[in-house]
Chimera marker file (.cmm) of the C-alpha trace (Angstrom):
<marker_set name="trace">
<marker id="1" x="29.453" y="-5.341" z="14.943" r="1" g="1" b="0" radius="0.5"/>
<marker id="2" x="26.769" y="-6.423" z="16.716" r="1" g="1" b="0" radius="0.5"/>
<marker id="3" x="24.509" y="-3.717" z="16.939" r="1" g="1" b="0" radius="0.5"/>
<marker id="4" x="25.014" y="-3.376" z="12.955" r="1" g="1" b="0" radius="0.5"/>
<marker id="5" x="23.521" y="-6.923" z="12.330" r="1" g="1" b="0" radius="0.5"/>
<marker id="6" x="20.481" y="-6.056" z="14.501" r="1" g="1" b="0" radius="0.5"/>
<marker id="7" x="19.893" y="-3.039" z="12.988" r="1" g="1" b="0" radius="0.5"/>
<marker id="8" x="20.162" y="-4.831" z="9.178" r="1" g="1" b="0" radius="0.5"/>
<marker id="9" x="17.823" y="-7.751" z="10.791" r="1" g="1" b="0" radius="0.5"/>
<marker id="10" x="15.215" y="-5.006" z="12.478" r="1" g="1" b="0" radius="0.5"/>
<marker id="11" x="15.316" y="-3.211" z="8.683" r="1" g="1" b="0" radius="0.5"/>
<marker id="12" x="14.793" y="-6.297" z="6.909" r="1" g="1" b="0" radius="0.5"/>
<marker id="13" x="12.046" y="-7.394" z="9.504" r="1" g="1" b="0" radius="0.5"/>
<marker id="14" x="10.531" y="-3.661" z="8.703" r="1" g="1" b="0" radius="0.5"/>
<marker id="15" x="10.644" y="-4.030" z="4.911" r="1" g="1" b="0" radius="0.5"/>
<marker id="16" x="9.004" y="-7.403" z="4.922" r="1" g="1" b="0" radius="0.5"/>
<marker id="17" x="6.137" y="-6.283" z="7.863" r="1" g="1" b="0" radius="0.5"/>
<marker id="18" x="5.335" y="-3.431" z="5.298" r="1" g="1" b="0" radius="0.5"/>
<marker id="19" x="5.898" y="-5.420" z="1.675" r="1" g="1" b="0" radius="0.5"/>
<marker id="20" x="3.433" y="-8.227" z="3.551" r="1" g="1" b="0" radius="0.5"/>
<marker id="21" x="0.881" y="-5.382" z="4.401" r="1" g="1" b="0" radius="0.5"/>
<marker id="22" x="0.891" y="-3.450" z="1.674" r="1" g="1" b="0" radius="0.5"/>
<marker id="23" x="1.069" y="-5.613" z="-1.531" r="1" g="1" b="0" radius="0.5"/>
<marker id="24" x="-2.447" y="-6.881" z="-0.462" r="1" g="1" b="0" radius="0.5"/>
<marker id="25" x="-3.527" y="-3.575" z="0.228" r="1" g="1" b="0" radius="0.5"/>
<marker id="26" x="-2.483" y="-1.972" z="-3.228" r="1" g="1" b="0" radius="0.5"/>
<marker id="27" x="-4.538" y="-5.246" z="-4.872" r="1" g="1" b="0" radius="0.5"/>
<marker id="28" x="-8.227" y="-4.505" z="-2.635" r="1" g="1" b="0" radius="0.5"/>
<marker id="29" x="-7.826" y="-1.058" z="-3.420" r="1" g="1" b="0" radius="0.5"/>
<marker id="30" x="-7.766" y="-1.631" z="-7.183" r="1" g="1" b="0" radius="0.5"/>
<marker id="31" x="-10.900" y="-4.304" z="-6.591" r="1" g="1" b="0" radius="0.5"/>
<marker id="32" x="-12.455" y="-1.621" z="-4.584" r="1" g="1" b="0" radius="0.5"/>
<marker id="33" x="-11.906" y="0.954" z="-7.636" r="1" g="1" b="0" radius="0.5"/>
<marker id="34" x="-13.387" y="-1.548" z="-10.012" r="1" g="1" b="0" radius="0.5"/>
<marker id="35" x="-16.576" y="-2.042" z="-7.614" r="1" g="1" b="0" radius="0.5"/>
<marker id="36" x="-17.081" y="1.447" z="-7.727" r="1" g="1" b="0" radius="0.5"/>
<marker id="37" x="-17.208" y="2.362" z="-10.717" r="1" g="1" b="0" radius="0.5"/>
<marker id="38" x="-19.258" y="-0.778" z="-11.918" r="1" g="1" b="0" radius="0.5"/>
<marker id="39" x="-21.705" y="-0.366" z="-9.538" r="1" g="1" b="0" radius="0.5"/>
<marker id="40" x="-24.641" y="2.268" z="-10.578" r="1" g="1" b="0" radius="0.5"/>
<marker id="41" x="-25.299" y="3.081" z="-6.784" r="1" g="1" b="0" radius="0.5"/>
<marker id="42" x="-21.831" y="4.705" z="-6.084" r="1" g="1" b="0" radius="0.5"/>
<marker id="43" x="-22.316" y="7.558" z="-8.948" r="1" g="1" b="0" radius="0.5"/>
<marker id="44" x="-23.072" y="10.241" z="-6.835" r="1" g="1" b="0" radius="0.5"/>
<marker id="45" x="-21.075" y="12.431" z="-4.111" r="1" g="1" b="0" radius="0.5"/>
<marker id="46" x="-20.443" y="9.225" z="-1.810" r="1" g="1" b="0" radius="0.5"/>
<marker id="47" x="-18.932" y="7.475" z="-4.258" r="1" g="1" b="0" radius="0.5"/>
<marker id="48" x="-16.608" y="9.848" z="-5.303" r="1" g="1" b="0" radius="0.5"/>
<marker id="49" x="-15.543" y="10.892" z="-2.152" r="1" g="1" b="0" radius="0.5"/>
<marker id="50" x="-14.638" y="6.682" z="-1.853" r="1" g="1" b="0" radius="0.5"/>
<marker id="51" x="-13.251" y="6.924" z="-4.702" r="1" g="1" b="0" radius="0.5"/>
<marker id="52" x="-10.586" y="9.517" z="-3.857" r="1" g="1" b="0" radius="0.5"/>
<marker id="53" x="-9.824" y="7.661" z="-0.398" r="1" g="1" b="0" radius="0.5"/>
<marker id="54" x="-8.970" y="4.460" z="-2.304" r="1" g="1" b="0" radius="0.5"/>
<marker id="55" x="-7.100" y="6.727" z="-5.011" r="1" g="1" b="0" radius="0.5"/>
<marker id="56" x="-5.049" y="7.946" z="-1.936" r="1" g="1" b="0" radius="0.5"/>
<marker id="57" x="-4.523" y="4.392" z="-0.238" r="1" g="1" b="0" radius="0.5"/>
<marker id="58" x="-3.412" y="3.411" z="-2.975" r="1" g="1" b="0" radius="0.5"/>
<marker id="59" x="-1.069" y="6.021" z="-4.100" r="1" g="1" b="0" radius="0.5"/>
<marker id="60" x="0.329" y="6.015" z="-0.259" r="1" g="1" b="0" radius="0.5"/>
<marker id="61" x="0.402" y="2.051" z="-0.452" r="1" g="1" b="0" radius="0.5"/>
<marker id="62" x="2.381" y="1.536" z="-3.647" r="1" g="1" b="0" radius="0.5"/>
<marker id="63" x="4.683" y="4.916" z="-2.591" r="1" g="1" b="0" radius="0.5"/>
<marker id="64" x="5.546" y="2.737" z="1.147" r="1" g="1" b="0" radius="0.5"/>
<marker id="65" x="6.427" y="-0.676" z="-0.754" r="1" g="1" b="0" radius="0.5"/>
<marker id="66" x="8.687" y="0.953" z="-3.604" r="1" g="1" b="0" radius="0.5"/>
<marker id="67" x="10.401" y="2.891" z="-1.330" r="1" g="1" b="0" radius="0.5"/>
<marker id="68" x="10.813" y="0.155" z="1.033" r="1" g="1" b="0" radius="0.5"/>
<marker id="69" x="11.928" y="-2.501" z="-1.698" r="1" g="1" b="0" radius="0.5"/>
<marker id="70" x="14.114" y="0.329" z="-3.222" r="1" g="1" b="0" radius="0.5"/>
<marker id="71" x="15.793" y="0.568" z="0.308" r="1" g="1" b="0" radius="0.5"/>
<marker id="72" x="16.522" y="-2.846" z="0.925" r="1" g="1" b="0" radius="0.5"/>
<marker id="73" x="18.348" y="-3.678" z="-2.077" r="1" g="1" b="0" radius="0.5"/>
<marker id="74" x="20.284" y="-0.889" z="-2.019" r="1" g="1" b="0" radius="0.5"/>
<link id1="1" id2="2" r="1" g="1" b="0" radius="0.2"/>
<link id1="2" id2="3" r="1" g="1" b="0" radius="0.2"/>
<link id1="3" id2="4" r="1" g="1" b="0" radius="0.2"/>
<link id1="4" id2="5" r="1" g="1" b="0" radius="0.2"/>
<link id1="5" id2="6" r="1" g="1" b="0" radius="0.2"/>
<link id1="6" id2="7" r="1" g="1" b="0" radius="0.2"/>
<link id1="7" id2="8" r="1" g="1" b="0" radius="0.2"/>
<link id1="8" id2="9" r="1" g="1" b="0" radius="0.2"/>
<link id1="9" id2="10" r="1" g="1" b="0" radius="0.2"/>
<link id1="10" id2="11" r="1" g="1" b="0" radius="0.2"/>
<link id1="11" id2="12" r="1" g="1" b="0" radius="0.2"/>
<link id1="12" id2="13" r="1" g="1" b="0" radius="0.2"/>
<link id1="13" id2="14" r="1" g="1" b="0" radius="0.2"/>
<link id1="14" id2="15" r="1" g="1" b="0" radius="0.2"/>
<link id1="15" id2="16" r="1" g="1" b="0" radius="0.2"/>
<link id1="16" id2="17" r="1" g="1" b="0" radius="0.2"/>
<link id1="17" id2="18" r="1" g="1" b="0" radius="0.2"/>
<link id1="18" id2="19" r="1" g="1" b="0" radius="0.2"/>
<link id1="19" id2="20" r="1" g="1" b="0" radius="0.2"/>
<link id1="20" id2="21" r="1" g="1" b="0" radius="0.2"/>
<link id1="21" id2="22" r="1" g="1" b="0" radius="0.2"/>
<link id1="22" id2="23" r="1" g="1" b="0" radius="0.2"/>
<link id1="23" id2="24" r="1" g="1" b="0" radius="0.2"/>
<link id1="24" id2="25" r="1" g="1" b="0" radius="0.2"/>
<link id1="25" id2="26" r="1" g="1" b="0" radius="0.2"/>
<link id1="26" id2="27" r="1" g="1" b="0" radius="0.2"/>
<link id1="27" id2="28" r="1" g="1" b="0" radius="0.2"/>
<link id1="28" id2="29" r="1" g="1" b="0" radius="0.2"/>
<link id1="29" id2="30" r="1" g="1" b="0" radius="0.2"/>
<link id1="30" id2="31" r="1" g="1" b="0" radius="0.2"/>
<link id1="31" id2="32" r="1" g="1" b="0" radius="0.2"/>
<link id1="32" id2="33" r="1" g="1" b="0" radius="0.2"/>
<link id1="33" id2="34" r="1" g="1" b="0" radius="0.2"/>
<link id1="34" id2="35" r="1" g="1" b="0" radius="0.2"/>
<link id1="35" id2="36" r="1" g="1" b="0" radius="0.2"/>
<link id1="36" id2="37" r="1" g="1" b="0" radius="0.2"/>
<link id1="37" id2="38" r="1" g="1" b="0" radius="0.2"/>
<link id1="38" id2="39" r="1" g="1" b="0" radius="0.2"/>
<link id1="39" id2="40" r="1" g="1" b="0" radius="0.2"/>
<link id1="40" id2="41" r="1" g="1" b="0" radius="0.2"/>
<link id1="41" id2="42" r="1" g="1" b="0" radius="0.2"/>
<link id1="42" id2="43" r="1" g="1" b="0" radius="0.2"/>
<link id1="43" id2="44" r="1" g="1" b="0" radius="0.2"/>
<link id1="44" id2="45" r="1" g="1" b="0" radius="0.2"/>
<link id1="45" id2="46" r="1" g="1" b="0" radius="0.2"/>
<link id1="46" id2="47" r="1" g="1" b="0" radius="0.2"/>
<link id1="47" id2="48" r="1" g="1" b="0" radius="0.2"/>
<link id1="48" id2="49" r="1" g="1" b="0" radius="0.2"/>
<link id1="49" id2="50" r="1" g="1" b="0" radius="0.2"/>
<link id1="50" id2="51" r="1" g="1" b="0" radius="0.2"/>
<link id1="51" id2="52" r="1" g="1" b="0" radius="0.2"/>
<link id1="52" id2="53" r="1" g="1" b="0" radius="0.2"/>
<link id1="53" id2="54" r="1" g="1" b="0" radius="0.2"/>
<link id1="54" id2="55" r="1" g="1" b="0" radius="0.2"/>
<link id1="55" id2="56" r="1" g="1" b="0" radius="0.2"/>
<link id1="56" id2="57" r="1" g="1" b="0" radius="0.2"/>
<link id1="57" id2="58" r="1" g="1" b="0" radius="0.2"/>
<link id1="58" id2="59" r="1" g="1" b="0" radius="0.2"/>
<link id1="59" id2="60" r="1" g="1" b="0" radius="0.2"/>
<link id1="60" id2="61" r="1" g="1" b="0" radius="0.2"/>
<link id1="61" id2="62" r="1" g="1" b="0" radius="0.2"/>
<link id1="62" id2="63" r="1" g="1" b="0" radius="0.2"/>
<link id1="63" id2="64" r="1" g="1" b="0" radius="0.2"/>
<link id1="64" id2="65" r="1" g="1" b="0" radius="0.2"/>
<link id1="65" id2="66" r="1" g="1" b="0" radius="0.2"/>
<link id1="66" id2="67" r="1" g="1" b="0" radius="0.2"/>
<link id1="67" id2="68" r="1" g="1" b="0" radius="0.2"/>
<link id1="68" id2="69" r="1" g="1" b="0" radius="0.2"/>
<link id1="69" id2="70" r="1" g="1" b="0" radius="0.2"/>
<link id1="70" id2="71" r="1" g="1" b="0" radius="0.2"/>
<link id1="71" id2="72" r="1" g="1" b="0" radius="0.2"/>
<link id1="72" id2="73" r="1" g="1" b="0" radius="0.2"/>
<link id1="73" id2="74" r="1" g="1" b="0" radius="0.2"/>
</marker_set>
């Protein structure tokens, strides 16, 4: 009984470490897409490659929370 209500508290603990991490992360990504593509000195090779890293952390950032919130109120 025990060990069950330190697992739940270790998993809740988990879900709220990575819910606290990555909801900011998913909103300075989206900032950081905006930047880019405003700002005239990105357009070229750099940029794009930037662009496709924040594409990623995002996509990896917003796949982490949903799964995480999905698992804790299931």
């Amino acid at each position: 009984m025990a060990t069950e209500e330190s697992s739940y508290a270790f998993h809740t603990f988990c879900v709220a470490a990575l819910t606290t991490i990555g909801i900011p992360g998913i909103i300075i990504n989206i900032l950081c897409l905006i930047m880019l593509r405003k700002i005239p000195r990105f357009r070229n090779a750099f940029g794009s490659l930037c662009i496709s890293r924040c594409i990623s952390n995002l996509l990896f950032l917003t796949t982490m929370v949903v799964a995480n919130l999905g698992r804790q109120f299931a």
